[in-house]
N, C-alpha and C positions, 0 to 999 in steps of 0.2 A: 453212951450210945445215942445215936442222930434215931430217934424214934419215928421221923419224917418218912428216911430212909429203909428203917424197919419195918414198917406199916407197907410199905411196897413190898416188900420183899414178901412176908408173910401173907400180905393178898395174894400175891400171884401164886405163892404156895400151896392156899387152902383152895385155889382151882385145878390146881396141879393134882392133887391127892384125889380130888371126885373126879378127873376124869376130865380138865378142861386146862390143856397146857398153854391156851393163848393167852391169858394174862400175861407171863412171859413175854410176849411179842411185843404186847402195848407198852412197856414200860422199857425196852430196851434200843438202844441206838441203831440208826442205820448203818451205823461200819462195825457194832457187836462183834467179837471175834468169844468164840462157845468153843468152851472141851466139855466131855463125857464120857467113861470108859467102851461106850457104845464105838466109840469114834476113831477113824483109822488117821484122822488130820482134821485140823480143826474147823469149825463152819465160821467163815467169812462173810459177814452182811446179813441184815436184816430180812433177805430175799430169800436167802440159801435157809438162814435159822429159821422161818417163819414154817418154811416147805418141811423141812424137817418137824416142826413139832405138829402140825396138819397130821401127819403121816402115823404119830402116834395120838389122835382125838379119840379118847375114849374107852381107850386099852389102857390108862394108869388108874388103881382107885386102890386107896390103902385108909385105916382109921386113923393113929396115931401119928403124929407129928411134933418132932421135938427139935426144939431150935437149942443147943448146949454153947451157953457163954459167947453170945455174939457181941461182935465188938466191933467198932465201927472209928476208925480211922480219918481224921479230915484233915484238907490240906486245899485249903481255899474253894475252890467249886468243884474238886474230885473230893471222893470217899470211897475207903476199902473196906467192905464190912465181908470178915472172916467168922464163921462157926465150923461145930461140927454138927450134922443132923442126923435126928433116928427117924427114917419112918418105917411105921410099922401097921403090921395086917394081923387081926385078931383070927385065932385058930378055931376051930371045933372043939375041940381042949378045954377052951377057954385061955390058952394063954394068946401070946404075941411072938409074930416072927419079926425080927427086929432087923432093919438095914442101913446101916452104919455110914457114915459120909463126913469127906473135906471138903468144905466149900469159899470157895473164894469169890467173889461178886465186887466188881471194881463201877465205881457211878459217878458220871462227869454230870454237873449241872449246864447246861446248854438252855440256854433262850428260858431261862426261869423254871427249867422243869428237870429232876434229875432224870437220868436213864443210863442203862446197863451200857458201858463200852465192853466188858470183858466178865466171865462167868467161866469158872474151872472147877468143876465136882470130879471127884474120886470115890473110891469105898475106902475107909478109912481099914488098914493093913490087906495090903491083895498083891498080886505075884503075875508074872509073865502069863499066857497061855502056851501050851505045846509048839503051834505056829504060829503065825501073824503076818501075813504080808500087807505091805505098805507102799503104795503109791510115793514116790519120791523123785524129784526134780533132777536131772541133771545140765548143769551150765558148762560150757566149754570152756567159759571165761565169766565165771561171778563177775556182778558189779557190784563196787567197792560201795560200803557203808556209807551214806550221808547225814550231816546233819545230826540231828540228837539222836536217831537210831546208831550212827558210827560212833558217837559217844560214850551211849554204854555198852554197843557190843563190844569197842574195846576194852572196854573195865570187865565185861565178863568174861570175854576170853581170856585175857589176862589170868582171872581170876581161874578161870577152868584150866590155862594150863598148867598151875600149882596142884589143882585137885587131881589131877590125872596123875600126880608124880607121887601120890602121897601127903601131899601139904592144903589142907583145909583151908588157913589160914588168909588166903589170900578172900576167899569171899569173907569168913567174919572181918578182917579190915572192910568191907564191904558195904555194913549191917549197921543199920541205926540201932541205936541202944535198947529203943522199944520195938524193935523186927518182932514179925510173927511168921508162924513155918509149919508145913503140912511136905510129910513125905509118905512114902507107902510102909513104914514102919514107926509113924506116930500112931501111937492110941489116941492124942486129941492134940488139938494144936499145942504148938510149942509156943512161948511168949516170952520174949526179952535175948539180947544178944552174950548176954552171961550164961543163960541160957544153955541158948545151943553151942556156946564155947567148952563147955564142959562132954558135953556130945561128942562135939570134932575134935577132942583132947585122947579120946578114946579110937577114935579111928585116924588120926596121926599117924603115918606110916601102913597104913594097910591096905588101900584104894591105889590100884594102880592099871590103867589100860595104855593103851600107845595112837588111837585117832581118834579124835573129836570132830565131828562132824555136826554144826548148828544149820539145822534147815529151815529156811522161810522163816528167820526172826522179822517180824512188824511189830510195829511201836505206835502206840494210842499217846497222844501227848495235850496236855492242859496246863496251863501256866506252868508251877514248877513241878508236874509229876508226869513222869513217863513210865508206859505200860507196856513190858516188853515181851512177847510171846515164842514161843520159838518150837519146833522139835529137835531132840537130840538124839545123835547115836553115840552110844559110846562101846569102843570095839577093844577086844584083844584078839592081837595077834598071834600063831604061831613063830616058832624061828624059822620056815621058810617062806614067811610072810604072807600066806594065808591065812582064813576068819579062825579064830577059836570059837569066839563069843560077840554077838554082836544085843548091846539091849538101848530097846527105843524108849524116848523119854519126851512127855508134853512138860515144858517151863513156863511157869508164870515168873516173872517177877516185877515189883514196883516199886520205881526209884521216882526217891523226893529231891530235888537238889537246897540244896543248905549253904549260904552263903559260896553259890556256884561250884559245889562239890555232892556229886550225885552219889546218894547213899540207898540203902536197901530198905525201905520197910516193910514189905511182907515177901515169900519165895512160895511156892507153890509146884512143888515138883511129884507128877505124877508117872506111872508105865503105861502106854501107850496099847488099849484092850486090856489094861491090868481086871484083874479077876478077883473079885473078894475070898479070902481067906477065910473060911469057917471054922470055929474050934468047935 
């Protein structure tokens, strides 16, 4: 673990918990792209993030804080450091109410200093809400993918449209060997591509919808890694081709290219307002 890295992370944390979320601010990029289950799309820019965390000064204060198996990914002046976090608020009781988290934090060094291009918290196992509406772009005529963003959106759509059909398969071809993976039914990160091969061995033939829709995928890029964000719908249809089911989805994902072949090491897929699950 890059303890450099960690040390940022955990400062801004332990302002975070009393009540002071602009540590955050200081240590993160001007083009920062933030998810949070708070969030109906994700916050673009240092400008927008900063306004946002203003907004809640002094309404977050909890005791505990627990960083679980942080791990810290580098790949020349980017670094991916993934955990899961508890923080927690001591009761009257005496005990602790505990709140559970995937957190993904991706860190380009720039001009000798690192900082946040990218930040994706979830609650670690949560669910749709009843509603949800969602502000969504419509283009009469997208334009076409450029550059290393057309790169790997075609390697993911590719890959997503095996997943819609039932066949996993195409993202682990995907997946570096040491990939790391957070969904809304991990209990903590998943770690290794043998891993979650044995996962998607199990739902092989069971995932099946009919339109894939990627909204506003942007790509953070640093020598050989790119940061790719995106939202998803993904829909079933009736047979008279009307909505069954429609469910929205924030994606992280970050690819390393490896002797010019762009591979997966870490995915981060959240629901969009997902809602913690309480047992």
């Amino acid at each position: 673990m890059n303890q450099e890295i960690f040390s940022l992370e955990q400062g801004a944390m332990e302002r975070w918990r009393t009540g002071d979320p602009l540590g955050w601010v200081e240590i993160s990029a001007e083009d920062i792209i933030y998810i949070d289950p708070s969030l109906v799309k994700p916050l673009c820019g240092l400008e927008e993030y900063s306004a946002f965390l203003k907004g809640i000064e002094g309404k977050v204060h909890y005791e505990g804080s627990d960083f679980i198996d942080p791990k810290t990914v580098m790949a020349g002046d980017a670094a991916v450091l993934t955990y899961n976090y508890y923080s927690s608020k001591d009761l009257p009781d005496g005990s602790a109410a505990k709140t559970p988290w995937n957190t993904t934090e991706v860190y380009f060094r720039r001009n000798g200093s690192w900082k946040i291009v990218h930040s994706h918290w979830s609650f670690i196992s949560h669910q749709l809400p009843g509603r949800i509406e969602i502000p969504l772009p419509i283009c009469q005529k997208p334009a076409p993918h450029e550059g290393i963003l057309g790169e790997v959106m075609a390697l993911e759509s590719a890959a997503m449209e095996r997943w819609r059909k039932g066949d996993p398969w195409g993202f682990c071809e995907l997946y570096d060997p040491d990939v790391t993976y957070f969904d809304p039914g991990t209990q903590q990160r998943t770690n290794g591509r043998d891993t979650l091969a044995a996962v998607y061995k199990q739902l092989e033939g069971k995932i099946f919808y009919d339109v894939m829709d990627f909204v506003d995928p942007v790509v953070r890029v640093l020598g050989d890694v790119a940061v790719l964000v995106y939202r998803f719908l993904s829909t079933r249809l009736n047979p008279d081709g009307s909505v069954l089911s429609r469910t929205p989805w924030n994606c992280t994902e970050v690819y390393r290219r490896n002797h010019q072949r762009w591979q997966i090491i870490h995915n981060h897929w959240s629901l969009i307002r997902g809602e913690r699950i309480v047992e």
